[in-house]
C-alpha positions as CSV (number, residue, x, y, z in Angstrom):
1,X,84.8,-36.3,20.2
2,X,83.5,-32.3,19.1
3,X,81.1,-31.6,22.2
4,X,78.7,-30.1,19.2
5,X,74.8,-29.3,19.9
6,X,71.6,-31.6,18.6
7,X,70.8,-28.8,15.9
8,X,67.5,-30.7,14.8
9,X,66.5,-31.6,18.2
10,X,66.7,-28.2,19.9
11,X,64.8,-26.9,16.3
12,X,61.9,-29.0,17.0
13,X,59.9,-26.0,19.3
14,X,60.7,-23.8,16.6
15,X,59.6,-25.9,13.9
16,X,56.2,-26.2,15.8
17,X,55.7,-22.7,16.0
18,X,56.5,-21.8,12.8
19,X,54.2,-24.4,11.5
20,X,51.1,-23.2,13.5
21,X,52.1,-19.6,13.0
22,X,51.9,-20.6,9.3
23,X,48.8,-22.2,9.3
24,X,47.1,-19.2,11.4
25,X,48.3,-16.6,8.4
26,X,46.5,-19.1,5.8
27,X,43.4,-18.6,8.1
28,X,43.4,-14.9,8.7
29,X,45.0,-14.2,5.7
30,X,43.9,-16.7,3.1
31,X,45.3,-16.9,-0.7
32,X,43.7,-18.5,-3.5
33,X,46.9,-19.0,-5.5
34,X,48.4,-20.8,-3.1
35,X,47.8,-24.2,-1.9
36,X,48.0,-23.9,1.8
37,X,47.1,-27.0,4.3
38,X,45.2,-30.2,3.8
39,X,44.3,-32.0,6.8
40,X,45.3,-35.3,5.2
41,X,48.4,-34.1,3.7
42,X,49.7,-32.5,6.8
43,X,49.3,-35.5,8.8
44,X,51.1,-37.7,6.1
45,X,54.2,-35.5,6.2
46,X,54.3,-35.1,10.0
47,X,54.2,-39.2,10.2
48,X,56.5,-39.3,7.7
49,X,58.8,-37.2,9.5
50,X,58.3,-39.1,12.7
51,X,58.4,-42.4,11.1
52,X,62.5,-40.7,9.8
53,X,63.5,-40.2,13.2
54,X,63.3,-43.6,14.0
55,X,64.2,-44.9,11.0
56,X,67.3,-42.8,11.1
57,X,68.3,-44.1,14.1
58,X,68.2,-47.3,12.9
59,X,70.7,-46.6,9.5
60,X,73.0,-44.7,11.1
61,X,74.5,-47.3,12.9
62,X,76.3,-49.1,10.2
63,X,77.1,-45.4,9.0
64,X,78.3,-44.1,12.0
65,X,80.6,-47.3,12.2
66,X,81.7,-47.2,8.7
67,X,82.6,-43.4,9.2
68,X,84.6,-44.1,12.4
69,X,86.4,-46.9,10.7
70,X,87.3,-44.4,7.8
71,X,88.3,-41.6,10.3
72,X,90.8,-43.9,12.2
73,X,92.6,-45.0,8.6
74,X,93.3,-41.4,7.7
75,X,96.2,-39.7,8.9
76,X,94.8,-36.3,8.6
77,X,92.4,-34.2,11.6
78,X,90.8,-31.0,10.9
79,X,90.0,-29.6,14.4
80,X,86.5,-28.1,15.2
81,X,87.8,-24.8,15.8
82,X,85.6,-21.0,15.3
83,X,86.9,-21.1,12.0
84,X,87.0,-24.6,10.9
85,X,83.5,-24.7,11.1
86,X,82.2,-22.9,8.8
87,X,84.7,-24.2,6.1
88,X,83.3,-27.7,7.4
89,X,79.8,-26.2,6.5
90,X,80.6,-25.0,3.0
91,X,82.0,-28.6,2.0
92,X,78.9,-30.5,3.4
93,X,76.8,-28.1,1.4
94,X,78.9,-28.6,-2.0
95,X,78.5,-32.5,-1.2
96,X,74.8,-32.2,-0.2
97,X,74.6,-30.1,-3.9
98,X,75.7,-33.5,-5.2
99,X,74.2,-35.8,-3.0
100,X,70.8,-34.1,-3.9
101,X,71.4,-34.0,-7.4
102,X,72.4,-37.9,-7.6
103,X,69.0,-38.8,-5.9
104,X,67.0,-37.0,-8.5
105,X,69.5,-38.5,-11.6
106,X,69.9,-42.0,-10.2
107,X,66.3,-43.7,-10.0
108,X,67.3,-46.1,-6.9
109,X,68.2,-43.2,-5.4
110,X,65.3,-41.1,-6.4
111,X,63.2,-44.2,-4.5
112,X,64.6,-42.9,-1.5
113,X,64.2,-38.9,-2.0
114,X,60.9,-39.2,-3.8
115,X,59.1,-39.0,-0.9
116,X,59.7,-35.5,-0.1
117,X,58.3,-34.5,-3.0
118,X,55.1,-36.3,-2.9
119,X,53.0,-34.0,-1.5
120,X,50.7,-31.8,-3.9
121,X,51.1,-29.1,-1.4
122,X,54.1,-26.6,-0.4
123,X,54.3,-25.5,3.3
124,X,56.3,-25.9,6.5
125,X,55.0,-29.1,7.3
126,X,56.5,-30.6,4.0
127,X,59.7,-30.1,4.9
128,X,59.1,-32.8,7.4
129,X,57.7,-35.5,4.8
130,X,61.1,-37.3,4.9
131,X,62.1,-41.1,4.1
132,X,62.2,-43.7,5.7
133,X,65.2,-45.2,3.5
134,X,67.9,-42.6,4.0
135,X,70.8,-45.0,3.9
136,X,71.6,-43.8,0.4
137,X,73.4,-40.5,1.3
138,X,76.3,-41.1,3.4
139,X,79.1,-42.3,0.2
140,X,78.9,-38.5,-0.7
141,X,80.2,-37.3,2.4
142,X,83.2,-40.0,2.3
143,X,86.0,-37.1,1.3
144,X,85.1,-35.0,4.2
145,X,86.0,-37.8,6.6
146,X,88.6,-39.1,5.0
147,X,89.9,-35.1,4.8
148,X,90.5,-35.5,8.8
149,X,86.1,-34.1,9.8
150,X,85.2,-36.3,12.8
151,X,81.8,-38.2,12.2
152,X,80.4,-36.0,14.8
153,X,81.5,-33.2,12.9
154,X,79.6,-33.8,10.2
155,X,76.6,-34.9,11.7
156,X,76.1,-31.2,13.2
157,X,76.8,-29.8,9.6
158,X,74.7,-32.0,8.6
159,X,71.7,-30.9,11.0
160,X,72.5,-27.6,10.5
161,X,71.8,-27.8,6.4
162,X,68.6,-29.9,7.1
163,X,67.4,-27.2,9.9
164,X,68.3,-24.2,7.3
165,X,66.0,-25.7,4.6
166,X,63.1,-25.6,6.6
167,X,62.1,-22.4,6.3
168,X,62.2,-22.6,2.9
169,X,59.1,-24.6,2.2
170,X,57.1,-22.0,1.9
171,X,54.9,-20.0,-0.3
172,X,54.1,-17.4,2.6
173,X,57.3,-15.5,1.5
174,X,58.1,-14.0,-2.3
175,X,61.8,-12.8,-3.3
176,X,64.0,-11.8,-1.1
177,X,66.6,-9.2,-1.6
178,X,68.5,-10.1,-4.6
179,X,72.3,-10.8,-2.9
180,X,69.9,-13.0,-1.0
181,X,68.7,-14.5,-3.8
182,X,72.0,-14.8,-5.4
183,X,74.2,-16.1,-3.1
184,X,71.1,-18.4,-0.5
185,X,68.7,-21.0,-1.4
186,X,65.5,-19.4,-0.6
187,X,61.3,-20.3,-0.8
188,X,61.5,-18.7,-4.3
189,X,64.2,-21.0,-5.3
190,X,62.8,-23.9,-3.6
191,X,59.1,-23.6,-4.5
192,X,60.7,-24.0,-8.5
193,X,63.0,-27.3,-7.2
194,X,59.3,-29.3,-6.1
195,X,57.2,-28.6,-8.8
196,X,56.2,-31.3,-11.5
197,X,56.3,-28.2,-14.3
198,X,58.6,-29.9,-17.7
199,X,61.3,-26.7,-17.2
200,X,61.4,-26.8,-13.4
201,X,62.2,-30.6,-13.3
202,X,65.9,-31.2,-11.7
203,X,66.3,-27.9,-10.7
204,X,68.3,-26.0,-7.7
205,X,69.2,-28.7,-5.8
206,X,71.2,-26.8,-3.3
207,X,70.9,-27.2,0.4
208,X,72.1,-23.8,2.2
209,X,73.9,-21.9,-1.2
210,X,72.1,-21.9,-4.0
211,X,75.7,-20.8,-5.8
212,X,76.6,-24.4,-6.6
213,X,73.3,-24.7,-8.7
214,X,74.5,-21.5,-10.6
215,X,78.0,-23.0,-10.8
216,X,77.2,-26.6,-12.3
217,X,74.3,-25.3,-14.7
218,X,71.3,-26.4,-12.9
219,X,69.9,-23.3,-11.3
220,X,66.4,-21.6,-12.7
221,X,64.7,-18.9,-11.2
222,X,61.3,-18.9,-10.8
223,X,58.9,-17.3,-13.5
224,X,55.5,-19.2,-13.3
225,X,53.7,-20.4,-10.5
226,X,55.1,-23.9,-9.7
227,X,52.6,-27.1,-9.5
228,X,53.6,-29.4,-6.4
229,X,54.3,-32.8,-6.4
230,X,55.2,-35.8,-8.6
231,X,54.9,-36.2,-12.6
232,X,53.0,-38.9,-11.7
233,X,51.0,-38.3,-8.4
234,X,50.1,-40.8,-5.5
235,X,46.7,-41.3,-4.7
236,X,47.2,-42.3,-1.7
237,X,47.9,-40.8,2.3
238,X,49.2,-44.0,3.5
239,X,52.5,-43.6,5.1
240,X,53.8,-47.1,4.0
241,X,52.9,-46.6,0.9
242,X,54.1,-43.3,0.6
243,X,57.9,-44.7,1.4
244,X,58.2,-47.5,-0.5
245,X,56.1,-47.0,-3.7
246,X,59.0,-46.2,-5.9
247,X,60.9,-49.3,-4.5
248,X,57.8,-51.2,-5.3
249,X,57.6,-50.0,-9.3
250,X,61.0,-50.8,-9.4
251,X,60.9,-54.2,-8.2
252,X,58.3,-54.9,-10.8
253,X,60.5,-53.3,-13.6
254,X,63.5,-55.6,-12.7
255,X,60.8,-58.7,-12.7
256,X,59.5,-57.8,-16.2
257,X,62.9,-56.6,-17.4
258,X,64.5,-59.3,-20.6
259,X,67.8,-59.3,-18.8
260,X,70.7,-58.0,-16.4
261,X,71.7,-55.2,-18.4
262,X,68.4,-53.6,-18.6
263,X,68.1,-54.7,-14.6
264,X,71.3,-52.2,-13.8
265,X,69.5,-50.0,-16.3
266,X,66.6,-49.8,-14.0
267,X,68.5,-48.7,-11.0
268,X,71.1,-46.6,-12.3
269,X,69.1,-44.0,-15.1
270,X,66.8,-42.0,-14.5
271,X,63.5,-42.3,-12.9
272,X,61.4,-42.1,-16.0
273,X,63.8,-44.5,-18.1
274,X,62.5,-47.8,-19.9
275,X,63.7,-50.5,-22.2
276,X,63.6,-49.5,-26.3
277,X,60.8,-51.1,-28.1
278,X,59.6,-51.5,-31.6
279,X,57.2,-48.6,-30.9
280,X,59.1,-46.3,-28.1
281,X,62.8,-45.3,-28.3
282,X,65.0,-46.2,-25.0
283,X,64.7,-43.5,-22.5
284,X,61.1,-42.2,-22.5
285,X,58.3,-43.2,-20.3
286,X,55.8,-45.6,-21.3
């Protein structure tokens, strides 16, 4: 097994401090533009990402299992070497492009990934408003193992994507030099992937390289000030809630559905999809 580092856990100090050092520039050097903290809001997101760590635990068993049963079929090994790695990095990134992009397309997906964008706010302490549910990402990374990366391999790249994309969730920092811009995802880029606005919906899905979101079409740049959150907001702080609302709106769409096909419809379109009627056309929202 790769003798490869906790990324996330030795990140956690730094996430901390970066957090407080945040909130002490929103203090001293306040912003009306920009959203900033909420009391409430903060401590949703920093249950929320508690509540993953324990949750995460729990799903990766049956991953990790499946992974090593995978990794044992295949014939081929790719060795973590000083230059392995970061080729190992670049494919988890082009399958987290398409991992990401599949939660926001494929609504029982989105019930999973949804919860890191319902906050109404944008700062460090979002980044940590993960689910609870995040069993729903590990068939994307199937080719790397089956390429010869050991599970533990991919776990650290893994880590190392999620740690990267903290920084991001920021409005404390504008653009960034443009090869910077081009090449990295970065709080510009980001900021335009959580907002609610029509032409900023299912945009820049990429984790470290924002590259693959100029390569496949779904890259914008961002213009106008973004508005945070969900087309539809919560009302609600309530960490359960929070996790499994979408999972509960879906279970009441398959109960009212008319029959199986529109069932499958429900958890394979998009989030915002619905049965024709006489006075709506299949597709849009009620």
């Amino acid at each position: 097994m790769p003798n490869l580092p906790d990324v996330v856990l030795w990140s956690i100090p730094a996430f901390v401090l970066l957090t407080v050092l945040e909130i002490a520039s929103f203090r001293f050097h306040p912003d009306e533009e920009e959203q900033g903290y909420s009391r409430r809001d903060t401590t949703t997101s920093l249950t929320m990402g508690l509540g993953s760590l324990l949750f995460d635990a729990l799903w990766k068993i049956p991953v990790v299992a499946l992974y090593a049963a995978l990794y044992e079929l295949t014939p081929l090994r790719v060795p973590v070497l000083w230059w392995t790695v970061p080729l190992m990095l670049l494919a988890q990134d082009f399958f987290y492009y398409w991992s990401h992009r599949g939660h926001h397309v494929i609504r029982i997906l989105w019930a999973c990934h949804v919860v890191h964008h319902s906050s109404r706010h944008y700062n460090l302490s979002t980044a940590l408003r993960q689910p609870w549910t995040s069993a729903t990402s590990w068939v994307f990374y199937v080719p790397m193992i089956l390429a010869g990366v050991h599970p533990a391999a991919l776990a650290f790249c893994s880590s190392a994507n999620l740690v990267y994309q903290f920084w991001i969730h920021t409005e404390r920092i504008d653009r960034l030099p443009r090869p910077v811009e081009y090449l990295f995802n970065t709080p510009s880029h980001h900021r335009v992937h959580h907002a609610s606005q029509g032409g900023y919906l299912d945009r820049n899905f990429g984790g470290i390289l924002i590259l693959w979101d100029r390569l496949f079409g779904s890259f914008t740049a961002e213009t106008t000030r973004p508005v945070y959150g969900l087309t539809k907001n919560l009302d609600t702080f309530n960490p359960l809630r929070v996790a499994t609302h979408e999972y509960r709106a879906i279970a009441r769409d398959l109960a009212a559905a008319d029959n199986w096909r529109d069932r499958l419809r429900h958890l394979t379109k998009g989030p915002g999809w619905q049965p024709a009627r006489p006075d709506r056309p299949e597709g849009n929202p009620a």
